[in-house]
C-alpha positions as CSV (number, residue, x, y, z in Angstrom):
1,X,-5.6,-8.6,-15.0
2,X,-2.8,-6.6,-16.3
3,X,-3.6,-3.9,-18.9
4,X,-6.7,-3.3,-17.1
5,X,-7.6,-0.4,-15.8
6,X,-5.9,1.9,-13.0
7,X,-7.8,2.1,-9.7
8,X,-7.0,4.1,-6.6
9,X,-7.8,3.4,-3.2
10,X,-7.2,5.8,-0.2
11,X,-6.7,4.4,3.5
12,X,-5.9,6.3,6.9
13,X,-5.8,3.5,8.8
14,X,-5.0,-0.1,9.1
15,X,-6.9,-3.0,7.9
16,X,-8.8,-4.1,4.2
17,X,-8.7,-1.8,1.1
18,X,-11.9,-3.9,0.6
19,X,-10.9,-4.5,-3.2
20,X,-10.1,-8.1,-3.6
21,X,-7.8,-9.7,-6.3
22,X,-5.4,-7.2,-7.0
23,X,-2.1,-5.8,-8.1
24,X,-0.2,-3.2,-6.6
25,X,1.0,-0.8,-9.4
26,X,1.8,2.4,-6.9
27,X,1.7,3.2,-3.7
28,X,1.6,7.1,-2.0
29,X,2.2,7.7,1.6
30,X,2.1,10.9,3.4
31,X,4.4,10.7,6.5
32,X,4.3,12.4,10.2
33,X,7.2,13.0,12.4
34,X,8.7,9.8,14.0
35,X,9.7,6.7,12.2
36,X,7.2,6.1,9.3
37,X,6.3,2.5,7.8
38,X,3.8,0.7,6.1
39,X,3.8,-2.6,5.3
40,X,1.1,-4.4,3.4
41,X,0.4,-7.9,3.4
42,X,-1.8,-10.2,1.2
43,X,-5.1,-10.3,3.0
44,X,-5.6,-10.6,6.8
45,X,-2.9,-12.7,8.3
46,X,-1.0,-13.4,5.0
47,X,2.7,-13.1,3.8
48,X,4.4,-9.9,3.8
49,X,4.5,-8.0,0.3
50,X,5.6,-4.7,0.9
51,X,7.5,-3.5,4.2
52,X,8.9,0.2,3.9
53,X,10.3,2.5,6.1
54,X,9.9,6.4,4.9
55,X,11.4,9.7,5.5
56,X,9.3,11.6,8.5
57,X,7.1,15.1,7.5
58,X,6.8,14.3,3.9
59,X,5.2,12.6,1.1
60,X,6.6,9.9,-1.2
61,X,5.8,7.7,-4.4
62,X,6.4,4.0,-4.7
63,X,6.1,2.2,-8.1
64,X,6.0,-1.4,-8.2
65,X,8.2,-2.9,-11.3
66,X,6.8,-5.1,-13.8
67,X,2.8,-6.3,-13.5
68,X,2.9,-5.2,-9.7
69,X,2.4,-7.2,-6.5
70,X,-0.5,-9.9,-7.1
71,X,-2.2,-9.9,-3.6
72,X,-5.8,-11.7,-2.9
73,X,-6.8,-8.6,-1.1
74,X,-4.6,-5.0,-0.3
75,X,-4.4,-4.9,3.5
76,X,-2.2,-2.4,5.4
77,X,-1.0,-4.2,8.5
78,X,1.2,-1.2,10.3
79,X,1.0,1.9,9.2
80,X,3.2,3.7,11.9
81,X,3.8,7.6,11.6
82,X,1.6,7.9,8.2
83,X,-1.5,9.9,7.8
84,X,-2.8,8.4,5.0
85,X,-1.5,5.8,1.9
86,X,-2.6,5.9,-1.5
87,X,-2.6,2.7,-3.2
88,X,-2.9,2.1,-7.0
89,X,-4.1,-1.3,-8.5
90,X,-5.5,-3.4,-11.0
């Protein structure tokens, strides 16, 4: 899958980006006040891939090294003090 193209997915919530096979190339996340994290895991109930804790009232860019984070399916499990993550994939 790698060298394929770029897609982007926006969520404001927890749960399913609804994309299946994928990997994580980027990741954007608007913060709130308070203690912002997200953490994404691969598919409903899987292992953790991605747990990060953010700076509050801002926005920030996460690039992921290499081919990415190979998941079977993007899904935000907490997404505490965000309004809204951006996640690229392929």
């Amino acid at each position: 899958m790698a060298g394929s193209d770029v897609k982007a997915k926006r969520l404001a919530a927890t749960g399913s980006a609804g994309v299946g096979p994928a990997r994580i190339r980027q990741i954007q996340v608007l913060t709130t006040t308070g203690t912002p994290r997200l953490t994404i895991t691969d598919g409903n109930g899987g292992a953790t891939v991605l747990d990060l804790d953010f700076l509050a009232s801002d926005s920030h860019s996460v690039n992921i090294p290499a081919e990415g984070i190979r998941v079977s399916d993007i899904y935000v499990s907490a997404f505490t003090a965000c309004t809204a993550v951006t996640v690229f994939y392929n």
